[in-house]
N, C-alpha and C positions, 0 to 999 in steps of 0.2 A: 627519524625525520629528515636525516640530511641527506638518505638514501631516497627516500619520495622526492625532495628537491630536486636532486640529480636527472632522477627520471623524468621530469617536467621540464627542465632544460632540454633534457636528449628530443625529445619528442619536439618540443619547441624551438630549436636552436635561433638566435636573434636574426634579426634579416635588417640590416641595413635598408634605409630608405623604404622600410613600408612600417607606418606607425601604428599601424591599421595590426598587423602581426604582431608589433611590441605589445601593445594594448591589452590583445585577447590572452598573452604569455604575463604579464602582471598579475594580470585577473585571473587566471590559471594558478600562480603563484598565492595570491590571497586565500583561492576555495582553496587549495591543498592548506596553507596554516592557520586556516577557518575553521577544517576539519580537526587538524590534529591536535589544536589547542582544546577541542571541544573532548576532546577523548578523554582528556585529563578533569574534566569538569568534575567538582565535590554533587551532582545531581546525577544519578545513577541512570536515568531515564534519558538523560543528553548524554551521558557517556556510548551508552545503546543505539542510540540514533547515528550518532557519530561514527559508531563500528560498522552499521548498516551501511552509510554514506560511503564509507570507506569500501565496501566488497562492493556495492554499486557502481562505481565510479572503474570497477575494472582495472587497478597499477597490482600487479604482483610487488613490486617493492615494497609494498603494507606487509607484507608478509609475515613479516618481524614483529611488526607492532601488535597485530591484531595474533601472532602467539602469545604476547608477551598478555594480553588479554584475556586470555583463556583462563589465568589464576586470578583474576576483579575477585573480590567479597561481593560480588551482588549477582546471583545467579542468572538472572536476564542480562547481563552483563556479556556474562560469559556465552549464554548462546548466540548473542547478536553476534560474538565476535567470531563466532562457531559457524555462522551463517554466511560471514561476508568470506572468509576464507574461502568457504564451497565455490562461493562467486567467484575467486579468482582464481579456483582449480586446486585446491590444498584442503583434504581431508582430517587435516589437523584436528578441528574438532569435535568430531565424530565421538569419538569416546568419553569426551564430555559431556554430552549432549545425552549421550546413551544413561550415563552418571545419575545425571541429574532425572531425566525421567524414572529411574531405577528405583529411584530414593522415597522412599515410600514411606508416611509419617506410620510410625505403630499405631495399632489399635486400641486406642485406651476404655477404659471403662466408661460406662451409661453418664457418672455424676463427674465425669472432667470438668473443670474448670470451663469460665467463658475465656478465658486467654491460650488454654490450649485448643479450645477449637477453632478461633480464630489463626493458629499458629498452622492449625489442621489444612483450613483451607487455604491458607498463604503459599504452603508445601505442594499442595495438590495443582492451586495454579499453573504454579512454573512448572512442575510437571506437563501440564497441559500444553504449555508453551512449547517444553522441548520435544513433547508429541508432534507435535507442527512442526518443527523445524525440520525434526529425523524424519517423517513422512516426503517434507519437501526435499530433502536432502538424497533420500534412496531412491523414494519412486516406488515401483512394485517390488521392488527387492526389500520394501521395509513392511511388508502386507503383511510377514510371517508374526514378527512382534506387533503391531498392529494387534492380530486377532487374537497373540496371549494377554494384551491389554485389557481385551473385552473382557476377559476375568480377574480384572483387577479387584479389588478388596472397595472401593470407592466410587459411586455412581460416574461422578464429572468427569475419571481416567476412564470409565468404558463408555461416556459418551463422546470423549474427544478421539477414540480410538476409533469409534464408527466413523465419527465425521469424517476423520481422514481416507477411512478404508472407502468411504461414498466419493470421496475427490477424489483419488485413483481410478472409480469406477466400478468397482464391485455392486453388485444390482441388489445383494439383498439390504445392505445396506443404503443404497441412496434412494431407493423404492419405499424402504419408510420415513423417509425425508419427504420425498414429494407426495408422499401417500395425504400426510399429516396436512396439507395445506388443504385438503376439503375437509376436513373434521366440524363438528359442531360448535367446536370449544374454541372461540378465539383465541385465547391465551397457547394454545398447541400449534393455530394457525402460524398466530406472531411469532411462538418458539421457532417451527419448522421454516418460516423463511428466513431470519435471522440467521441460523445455522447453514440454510444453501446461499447465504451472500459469502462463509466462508469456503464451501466445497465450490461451486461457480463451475459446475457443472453443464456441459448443451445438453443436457435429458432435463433439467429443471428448467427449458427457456419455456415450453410449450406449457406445464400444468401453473407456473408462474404468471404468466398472460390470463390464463383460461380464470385464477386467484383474482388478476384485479380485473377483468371487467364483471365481477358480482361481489368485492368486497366492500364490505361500509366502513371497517373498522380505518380511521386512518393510521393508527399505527402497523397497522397490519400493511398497510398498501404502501407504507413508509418502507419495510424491510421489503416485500416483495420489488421494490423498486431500487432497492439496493443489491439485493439478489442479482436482481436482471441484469442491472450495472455492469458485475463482472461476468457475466453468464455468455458463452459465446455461442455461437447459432443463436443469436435473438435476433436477426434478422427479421423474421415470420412476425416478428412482437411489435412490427415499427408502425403497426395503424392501431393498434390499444396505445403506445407513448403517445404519439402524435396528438391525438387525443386528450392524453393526460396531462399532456403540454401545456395546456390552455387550463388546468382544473384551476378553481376560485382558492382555491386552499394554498399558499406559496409555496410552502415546503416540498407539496407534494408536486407540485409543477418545477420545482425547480430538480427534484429527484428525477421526475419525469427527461427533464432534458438534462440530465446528466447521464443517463442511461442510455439515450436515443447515441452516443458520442460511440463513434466507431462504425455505425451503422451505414456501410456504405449505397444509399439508395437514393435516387433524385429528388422521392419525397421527402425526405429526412433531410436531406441538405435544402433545400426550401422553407421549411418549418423552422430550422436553427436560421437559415439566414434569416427570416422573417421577424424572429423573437430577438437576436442580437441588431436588429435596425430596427426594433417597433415598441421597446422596451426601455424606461432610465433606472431598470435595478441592475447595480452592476453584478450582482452575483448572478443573474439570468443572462445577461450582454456575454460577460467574461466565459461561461461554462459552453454557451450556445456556441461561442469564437470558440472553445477548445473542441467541443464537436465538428465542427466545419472543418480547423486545421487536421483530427484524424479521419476525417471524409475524406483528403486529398485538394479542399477548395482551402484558398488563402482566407489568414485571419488578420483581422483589423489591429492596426497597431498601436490608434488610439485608444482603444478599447483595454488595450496590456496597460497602457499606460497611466488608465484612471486608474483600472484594478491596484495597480500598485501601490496607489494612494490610499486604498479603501484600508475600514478601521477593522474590517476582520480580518485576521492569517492567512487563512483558509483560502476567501478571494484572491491576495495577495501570491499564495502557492498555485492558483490555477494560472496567476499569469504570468508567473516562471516556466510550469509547461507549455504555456502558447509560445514564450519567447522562443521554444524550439525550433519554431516554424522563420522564424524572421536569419534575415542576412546579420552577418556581423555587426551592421553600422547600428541597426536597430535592437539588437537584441545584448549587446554587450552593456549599454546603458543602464538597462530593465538588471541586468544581473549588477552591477556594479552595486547600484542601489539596495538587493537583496543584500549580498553581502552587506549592508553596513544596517540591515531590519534590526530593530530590541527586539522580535521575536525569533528565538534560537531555531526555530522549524524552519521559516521561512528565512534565515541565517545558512541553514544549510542543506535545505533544497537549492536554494542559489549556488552555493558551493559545488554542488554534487551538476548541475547543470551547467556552471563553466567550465569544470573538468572534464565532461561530455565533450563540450563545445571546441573546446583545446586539443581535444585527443583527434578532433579530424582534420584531417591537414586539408 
């Protein structure tokens, strides 16, 4: 930890006569022992998040910490910590990672217990997890184990083993991905989009569009909408959102303009400004301002300011990324305040966004 401090000084050195500079180095100083207290947390799941925070936030001086990590008792533990190293260029945990996908629960007999099979699929989970990770971690150099997954002994490893090989891009695999989105069976629809919101592939932006202007199911138009979200080339997709923008349904309008965000097009930036001034729900206002701000148009800073107040996290996390957009004087307030949220997420999204903010000179 005293080596992360160190580094946060270098980077920061104090400046006399600008308070303006102390301020944002305080507050650098909090999300750094915001995070690392959280590392230690007895909740295995904040400990995780904390490690991710940590390889986000970009300090090789973690370096230390997040080895020291790699032996947790809690195997998602260990891969977050597996993941953040990658982030800051240390391959550290690689073989771990490898570990844990490897570990494959035995086959046991037809009358196992209900404790071993739940034991079964606990096992197979984090498996799945560290499929994700090692995929993101190599890229196409991890396609080879990849496709000996597909013969794994366990349905859930050969389907997390396609997913990944469909994010990379291999066609036979992401072709039955978006095949599945015209099927009969909603329930295969819902499976099939839910799956490309994690590959978030530009081959799934077009048959995704073409999915919601003729689906009824709304859970269905729920995940295709989440899909889209991450789906890049959805550009072609911005007059079916537009659209959706406006559906009677909230959730699905509010999915609607959370999708449309990135979408650099004059209609798009119209449509959110419209919804962020013609709107009093802040989860519409706040998502709408975070679309505008990755359009390149400025976001409202009252609008960060109720968000912060709002009773969901969630709200509250969207306008920690707006604060990205604001100068110092505005945007270090809105963090000040995260840091000191009762909700740990939004405890260290704030953390992880002043560290951002600190590291630019």
């Amino acid at each position: 930890m005293v080596a992360l401090l160190l580094a946060i000084l270098i980077i920061f050195p104090a400046q006399p006569g600008q308070a303006q500079a102390f301020s944002k180095k305080q507050l650098g100083r909090r999300a750094l022992q915001t995070i690392v207290d959280n590392l230690k947390s007895d909740d295995s799941e904040v400990r995780a998040l904390a490690a991710e925070m940590l390889g986000e936030a970009g300090n090789k001086a973690a370096e230390g910490m997040l080895v020291t990590m790699l032996e947790d008792q809690d195997k998602y533990v260990r891969i977050a910590a597996s993941r953040a190293l990658w982030k800051i260029g240390s391959p550290a945990g690689v073989k771990v990672v490898l570990g844990i996908m490897n570990d494959a629960p035995a086959q046991g007999p037809a009358g196992d217990s209900p404790l071993a099979v739940l034991k079964m699929i606990s096992q197979n989970k984090v498996r799945e997890k560290a499929i994700e990770i090692y995929a993101w971690m190599k890229g196409e150099k991890g396609a080879e184990l990849l496709y000996k997954l597909k013969k794994d002994s366990y349905g859930p490893i050969r389907d997390a083993a396609a997913r990944e090989l469909a994010r990379l891009g291999h066609d036979e695999e992401l072709v039955q991905f978006t095949e599945a989105l015209g099927a009969e069976d909603e329930a295969i629809r819902y499976e099939s989009a839910s799956i490309l919101s994690k590959i978030c592939h530009p081959a799934a932006a077009e048959p995704l569009a073409k999915l919601l202007a003729a689906e009824q199911s709304v859970r269905v138009r729920m995940a295709a909408l989440d899909a889209l979200k991450c789906t890049p080339s959805k550009n072609d997709t911005a007059p079916e959102l537009i659209k959706l923008a406006d559906d009677p349904n909230p959730t699905i309008k509010y999915k609607a303009v959370a999708a449309l965000s990135g979408i650099k097009d004059d209609k798009v930036k119209e449509k959110l400004a419209a919804l962020a001034s013609g709107t009093t729900d802040i989860r519409i206002k706040i998502t709408a301002q975070k679309g505008l701000m990755l359009s390149g148009a400025p976001a409202d800073l009252k609008t960060a300011q109720d968000a912060m107040s709002a009773a969901s996290p969630e709200i509250r996390i969207e306008a920690i990324d707006v604060a990205a957009a604001f100068r110092d004087a505005d945007a270090l307030p809105l963090l000040a305040q995260a840091l000191d949220d009762p909700d740990i997420r939004v405890k260290l999204a704030g953390a992880l966004q002043t560290l951002k903010r600190a590291a630019k000179k």
